[in-house]
Backbone bond lengths (Angstrom), bond angles and torsions (degrees), N, CA, C in turn:
res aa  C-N    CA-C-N  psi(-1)  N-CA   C-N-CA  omega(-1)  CA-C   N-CA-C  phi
1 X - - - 1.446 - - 1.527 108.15 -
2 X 1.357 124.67 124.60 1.377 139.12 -175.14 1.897 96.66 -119.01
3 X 1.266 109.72 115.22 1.156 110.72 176.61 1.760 98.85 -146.20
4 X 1.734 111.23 172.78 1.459 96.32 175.51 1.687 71.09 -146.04
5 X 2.016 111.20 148.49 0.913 125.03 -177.56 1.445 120.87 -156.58
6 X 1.544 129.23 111.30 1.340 125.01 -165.84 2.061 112.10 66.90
7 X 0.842 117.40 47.21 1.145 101.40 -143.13 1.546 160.63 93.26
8 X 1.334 95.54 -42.18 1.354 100.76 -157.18 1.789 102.96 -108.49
9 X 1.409 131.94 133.09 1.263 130.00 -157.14 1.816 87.11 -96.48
10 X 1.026 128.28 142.60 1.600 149.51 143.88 1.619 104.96 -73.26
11 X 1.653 96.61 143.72 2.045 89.50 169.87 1.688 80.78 -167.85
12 X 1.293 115.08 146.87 1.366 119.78 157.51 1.162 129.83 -53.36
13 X 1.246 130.83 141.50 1.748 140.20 -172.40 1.558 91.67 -91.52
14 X 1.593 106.17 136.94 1.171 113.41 -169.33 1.926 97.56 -125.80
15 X 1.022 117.94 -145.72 1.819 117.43 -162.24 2.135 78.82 -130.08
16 X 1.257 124.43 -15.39 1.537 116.57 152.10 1.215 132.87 -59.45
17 X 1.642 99.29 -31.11 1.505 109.25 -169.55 1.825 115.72 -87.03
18 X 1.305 95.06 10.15 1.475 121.11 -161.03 1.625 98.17 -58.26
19 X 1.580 113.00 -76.15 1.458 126.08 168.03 1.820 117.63 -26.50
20 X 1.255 114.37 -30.31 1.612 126.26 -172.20 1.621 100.05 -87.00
21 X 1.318 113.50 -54.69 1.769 124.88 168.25 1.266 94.93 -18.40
22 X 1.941 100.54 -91.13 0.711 110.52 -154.25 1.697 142.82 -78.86
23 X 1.471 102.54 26.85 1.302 135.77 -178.04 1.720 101.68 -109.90
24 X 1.320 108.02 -31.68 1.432 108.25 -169.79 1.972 98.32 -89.81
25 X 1.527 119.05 -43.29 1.389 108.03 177.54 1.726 102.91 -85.48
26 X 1.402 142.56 32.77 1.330 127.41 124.88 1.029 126.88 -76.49
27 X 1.657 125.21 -22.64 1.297 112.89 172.95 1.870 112.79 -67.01
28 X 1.561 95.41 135.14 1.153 126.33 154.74 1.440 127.40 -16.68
29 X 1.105 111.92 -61.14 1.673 113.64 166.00 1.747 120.90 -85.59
30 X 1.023 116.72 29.63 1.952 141.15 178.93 1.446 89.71 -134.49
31 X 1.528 139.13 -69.53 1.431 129.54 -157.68 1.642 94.24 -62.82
32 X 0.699 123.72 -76.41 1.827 143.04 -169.81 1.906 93.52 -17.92
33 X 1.072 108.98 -31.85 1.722 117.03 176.09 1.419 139.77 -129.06
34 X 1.605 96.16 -3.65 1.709 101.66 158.80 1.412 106.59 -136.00
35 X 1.626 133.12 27.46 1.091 151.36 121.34 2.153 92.57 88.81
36 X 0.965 122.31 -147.85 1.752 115.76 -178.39 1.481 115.17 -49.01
37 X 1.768 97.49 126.43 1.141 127.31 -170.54 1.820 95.81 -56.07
38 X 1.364 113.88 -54.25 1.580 133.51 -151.44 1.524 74.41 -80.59
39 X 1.360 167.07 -103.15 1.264 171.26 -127.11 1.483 103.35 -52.84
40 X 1.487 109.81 -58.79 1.624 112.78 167.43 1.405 126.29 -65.32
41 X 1.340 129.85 -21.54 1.262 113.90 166.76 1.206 114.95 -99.59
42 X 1.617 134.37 12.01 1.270 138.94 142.53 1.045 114.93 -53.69
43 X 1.702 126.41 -54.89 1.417 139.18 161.87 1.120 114.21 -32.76
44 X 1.735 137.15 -76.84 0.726 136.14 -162.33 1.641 115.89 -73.11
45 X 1.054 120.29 -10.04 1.727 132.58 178.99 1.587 96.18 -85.14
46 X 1.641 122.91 -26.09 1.771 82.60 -178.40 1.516 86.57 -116.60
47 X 1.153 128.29 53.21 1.570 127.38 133.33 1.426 98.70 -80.87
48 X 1.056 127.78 -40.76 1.658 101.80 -177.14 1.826 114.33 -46.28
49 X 1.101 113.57 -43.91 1.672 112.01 -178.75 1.116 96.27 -70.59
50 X 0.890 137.58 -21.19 2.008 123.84 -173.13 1.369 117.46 -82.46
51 X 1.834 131.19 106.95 1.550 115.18 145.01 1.075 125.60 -42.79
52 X 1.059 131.27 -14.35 1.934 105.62 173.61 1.245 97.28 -111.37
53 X 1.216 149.82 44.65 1.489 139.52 179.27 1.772 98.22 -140.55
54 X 1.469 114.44 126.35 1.712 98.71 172.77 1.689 88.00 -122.82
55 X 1.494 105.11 170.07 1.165 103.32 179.58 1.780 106.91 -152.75
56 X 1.592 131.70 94.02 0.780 140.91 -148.24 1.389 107.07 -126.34
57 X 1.872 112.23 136.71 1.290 119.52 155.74 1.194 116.05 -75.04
58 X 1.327 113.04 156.97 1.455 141.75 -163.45 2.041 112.10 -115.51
59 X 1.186 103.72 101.11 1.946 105.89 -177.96 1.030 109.49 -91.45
60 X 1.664 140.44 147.57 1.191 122.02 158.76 1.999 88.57 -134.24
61 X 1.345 106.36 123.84 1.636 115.32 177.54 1.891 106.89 58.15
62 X 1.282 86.84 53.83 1.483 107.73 175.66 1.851 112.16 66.15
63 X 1.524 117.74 1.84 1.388 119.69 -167.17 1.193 100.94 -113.09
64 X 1.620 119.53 102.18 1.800 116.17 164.04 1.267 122.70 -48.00
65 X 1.377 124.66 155.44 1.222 110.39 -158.87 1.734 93.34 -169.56
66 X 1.352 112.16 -12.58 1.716 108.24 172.34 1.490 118.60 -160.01
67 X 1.018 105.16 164.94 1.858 113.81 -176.85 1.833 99.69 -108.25
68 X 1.632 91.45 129.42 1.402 84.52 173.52 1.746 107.98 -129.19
69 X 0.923 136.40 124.59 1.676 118.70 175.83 1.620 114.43 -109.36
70 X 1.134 111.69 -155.32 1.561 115.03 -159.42 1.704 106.46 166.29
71 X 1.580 99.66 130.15 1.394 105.24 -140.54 1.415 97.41 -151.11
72 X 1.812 120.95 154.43 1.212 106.83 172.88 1.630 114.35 -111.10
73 X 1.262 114.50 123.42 1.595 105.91 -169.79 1.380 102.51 -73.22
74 X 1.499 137.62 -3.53 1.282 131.20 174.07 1.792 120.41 -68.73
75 X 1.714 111.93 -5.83 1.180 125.30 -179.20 1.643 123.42 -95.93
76 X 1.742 85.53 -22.42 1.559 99.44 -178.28 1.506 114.90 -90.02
77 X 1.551 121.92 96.62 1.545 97.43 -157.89 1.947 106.75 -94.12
78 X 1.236 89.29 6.69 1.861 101.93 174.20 1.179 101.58 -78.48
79 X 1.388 141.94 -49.72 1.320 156.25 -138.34 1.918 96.08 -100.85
80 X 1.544 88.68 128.63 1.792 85.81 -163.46 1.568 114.09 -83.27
81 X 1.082 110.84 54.39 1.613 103.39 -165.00 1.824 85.13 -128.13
82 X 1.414 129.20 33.18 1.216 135.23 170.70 1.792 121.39 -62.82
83 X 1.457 95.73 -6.99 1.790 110.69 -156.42 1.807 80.04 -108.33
84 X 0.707 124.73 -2.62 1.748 115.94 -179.54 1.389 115.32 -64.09
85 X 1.420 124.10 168.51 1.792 123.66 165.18 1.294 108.20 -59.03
86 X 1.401 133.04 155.52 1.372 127.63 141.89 1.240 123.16 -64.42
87 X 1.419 104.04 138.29 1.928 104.44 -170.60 1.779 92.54 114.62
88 X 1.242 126.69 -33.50 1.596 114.22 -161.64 1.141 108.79 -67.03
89 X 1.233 111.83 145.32 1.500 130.94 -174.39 1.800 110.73 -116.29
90 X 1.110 102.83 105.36 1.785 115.80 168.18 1.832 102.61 -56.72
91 X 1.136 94.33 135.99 1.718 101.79 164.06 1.630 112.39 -138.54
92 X 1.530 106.72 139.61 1.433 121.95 -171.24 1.499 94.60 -134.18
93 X 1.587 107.33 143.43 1.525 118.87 167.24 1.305 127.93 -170.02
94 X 1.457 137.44 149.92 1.721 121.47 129.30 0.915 122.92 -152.80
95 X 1.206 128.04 -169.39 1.354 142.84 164.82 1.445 141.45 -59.70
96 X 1.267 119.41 94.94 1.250 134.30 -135.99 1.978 106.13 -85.02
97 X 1.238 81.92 -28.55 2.141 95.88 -177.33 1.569 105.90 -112.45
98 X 1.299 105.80 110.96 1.673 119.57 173.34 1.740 95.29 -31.78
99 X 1.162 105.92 -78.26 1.429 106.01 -144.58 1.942 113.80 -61.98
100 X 1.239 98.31 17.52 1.744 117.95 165.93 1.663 115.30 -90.79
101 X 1.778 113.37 -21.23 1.013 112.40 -146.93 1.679 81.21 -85.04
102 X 1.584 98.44 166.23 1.509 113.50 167.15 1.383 134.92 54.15
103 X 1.734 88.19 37.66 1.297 107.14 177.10 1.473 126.64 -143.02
104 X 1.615 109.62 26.30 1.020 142.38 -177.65 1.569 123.66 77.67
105 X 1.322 135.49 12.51 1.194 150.50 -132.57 1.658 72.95 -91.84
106 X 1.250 112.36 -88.57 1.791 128.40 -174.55 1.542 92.41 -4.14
107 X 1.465 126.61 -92.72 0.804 158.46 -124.69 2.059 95.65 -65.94
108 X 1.429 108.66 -38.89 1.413 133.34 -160.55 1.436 103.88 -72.15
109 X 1.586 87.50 -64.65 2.263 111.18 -170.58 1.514 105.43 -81.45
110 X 1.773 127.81 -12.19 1.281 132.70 166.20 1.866 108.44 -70.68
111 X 1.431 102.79 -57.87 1.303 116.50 172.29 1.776 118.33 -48.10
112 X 0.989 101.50 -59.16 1.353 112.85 168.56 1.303 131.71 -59.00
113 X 1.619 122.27 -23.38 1.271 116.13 161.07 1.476 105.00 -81.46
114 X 1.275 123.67 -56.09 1.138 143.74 175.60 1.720 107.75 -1.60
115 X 1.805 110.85 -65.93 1.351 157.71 -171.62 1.889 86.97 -69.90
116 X 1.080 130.46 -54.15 1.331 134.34 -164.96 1.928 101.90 -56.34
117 X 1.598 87.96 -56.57 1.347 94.54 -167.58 1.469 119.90 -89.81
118 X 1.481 108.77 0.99 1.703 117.14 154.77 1.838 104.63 -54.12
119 X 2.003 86.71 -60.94 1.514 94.19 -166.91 1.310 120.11 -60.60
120 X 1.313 137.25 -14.21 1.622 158.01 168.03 1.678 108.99 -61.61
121 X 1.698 116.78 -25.93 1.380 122.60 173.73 1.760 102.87 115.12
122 X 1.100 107.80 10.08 1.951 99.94 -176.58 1.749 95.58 -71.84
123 X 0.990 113.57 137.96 1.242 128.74 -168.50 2.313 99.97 -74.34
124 X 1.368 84.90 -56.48 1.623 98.53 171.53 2.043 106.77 -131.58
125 X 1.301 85.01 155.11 1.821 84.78 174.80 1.642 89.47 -126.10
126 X 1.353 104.80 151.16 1.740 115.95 -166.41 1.481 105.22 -135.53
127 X 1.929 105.73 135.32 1.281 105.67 -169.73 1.363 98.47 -114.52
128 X 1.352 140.86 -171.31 1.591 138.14 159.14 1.020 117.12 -175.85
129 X 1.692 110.25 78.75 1.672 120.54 -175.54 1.240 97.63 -99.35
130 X 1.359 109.88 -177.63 1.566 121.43 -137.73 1.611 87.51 -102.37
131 X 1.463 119.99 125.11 1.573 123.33 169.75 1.249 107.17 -8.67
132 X 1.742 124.48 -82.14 1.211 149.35 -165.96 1.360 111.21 -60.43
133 X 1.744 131.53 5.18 1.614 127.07 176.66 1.812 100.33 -109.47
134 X 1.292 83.70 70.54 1.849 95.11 174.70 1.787 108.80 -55.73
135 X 1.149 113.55 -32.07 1.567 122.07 170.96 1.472 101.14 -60.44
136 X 0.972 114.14 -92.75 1.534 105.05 174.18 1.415 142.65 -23.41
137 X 1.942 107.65 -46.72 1.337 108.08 163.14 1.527 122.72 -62.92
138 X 1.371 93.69 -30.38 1.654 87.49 169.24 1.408 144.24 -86.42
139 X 1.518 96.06 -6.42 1.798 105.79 150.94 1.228 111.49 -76.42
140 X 1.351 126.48 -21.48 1.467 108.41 -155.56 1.999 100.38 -96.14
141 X 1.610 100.90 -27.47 1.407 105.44 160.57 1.278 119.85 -32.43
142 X 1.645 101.78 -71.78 1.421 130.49 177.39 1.229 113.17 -33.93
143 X 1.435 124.78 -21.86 1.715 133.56 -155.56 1.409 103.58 -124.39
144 X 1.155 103.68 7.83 1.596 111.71 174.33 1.898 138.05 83.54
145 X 1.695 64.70 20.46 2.328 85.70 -176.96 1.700 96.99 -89.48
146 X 1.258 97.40 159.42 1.314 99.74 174.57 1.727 101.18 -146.55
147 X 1.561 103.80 146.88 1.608 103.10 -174.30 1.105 112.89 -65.66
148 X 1.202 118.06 140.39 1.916 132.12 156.22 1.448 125.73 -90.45
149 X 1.195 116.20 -46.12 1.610 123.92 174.88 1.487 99.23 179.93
150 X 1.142 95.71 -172.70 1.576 115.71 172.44 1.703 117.12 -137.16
151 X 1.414 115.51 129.98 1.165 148.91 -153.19 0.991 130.68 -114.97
152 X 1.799 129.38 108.80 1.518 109.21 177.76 1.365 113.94 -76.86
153 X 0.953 104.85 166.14 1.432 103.11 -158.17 2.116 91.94 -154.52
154 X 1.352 110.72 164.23 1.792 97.35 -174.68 1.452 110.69 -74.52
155 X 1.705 121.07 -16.38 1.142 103.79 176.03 1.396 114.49 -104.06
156 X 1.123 126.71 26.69 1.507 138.29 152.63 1.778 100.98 128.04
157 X 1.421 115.03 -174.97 1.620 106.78 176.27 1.527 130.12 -76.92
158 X 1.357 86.74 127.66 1.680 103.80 -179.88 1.645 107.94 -101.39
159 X 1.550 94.19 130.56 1.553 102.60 148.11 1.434 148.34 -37.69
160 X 0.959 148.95 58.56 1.584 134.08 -156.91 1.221 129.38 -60.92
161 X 1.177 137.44 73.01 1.391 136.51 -153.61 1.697 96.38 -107.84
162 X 1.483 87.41 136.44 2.056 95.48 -166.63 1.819 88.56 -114.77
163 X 1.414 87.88 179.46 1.728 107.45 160.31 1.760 111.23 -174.45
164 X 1.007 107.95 151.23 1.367 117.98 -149.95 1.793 117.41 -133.49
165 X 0.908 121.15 124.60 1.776 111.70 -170.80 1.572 101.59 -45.28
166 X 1.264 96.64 137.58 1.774 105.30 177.19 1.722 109.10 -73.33
């Protein structure tokens, strides 16, 4: 899916974009919350074989700057988000270049896909950051999620923060 929204251009993650990944999950503020760099870009390499998994860089003024994916929790039957609508779409992401952070970008290109994949027909889109990433919950507030509960989940408890066509 190639779309451009608020700004921010969408483009598919390709096995080129590999070197950028994996420059973006060594930084320090990406490991601290999706934990091994080498584990995560294993992850994100066999979304390429998966139909329900996309896995997309993020441009803002022609300069990538984040990974965003989009996923169906109706496939994951470990993953407790089994009680969702059909059609919901999981979303995972961040910001791969420090000097992007803390300037509302998250909050904008989260919202904006978010809004994409309402308008695409997902009934709900589903987030699940870690209790303790108050930065995060509060972009994703900002972007129009709102909490549901909190969830164990295998890599410890997640937040469930939904959003829903207005």
């Amino acid at each position: 899916m190639n779309f451009v929204a608020d700004g921010y251009a969408f483009a598919p993650a390709t096995p080129d974009d590999f070197p950028l990944l994996a420059r973006w999950l060594e930084q320090d503020h990406v490991r601290r919350w999706w934990g091994d760099p080498d584990e995560e870009l294993a992850e994100i390499a066999r979304i390429f074989g998966d139909p329900s998994m996309e896995a997309l860089i993020v441009s803002h003024d022609g300069r990538p700057f984040a990974h965003q994916q989009s996923w169906d929790p109706a496939l994951w039957p470990d993953y407790p988000l089994q009680d969702q609508p059909a059609g919901t779409r999981g979303i995972d992401q961040f910001i791969g270049e420090p000097d992007m952070l803390g300037q509302g970008h998250g909050t904008r290109f989260i919202g904006a896909f978010a809004r994409h994949l309402l308008a695409e027909g997902a009934p709900r889109v589903v987030i699940d950051p870690d209790p303790e990433n108050l930065a995060a919950i509060r972009a994703y507030e900002k972007a129009g999620f709102t909490a549901l509960d909190i969830r164990a989940t295998g890599d410890g408890a997640a937040l469930i923060m939904i959003q829903e066509p207005v």
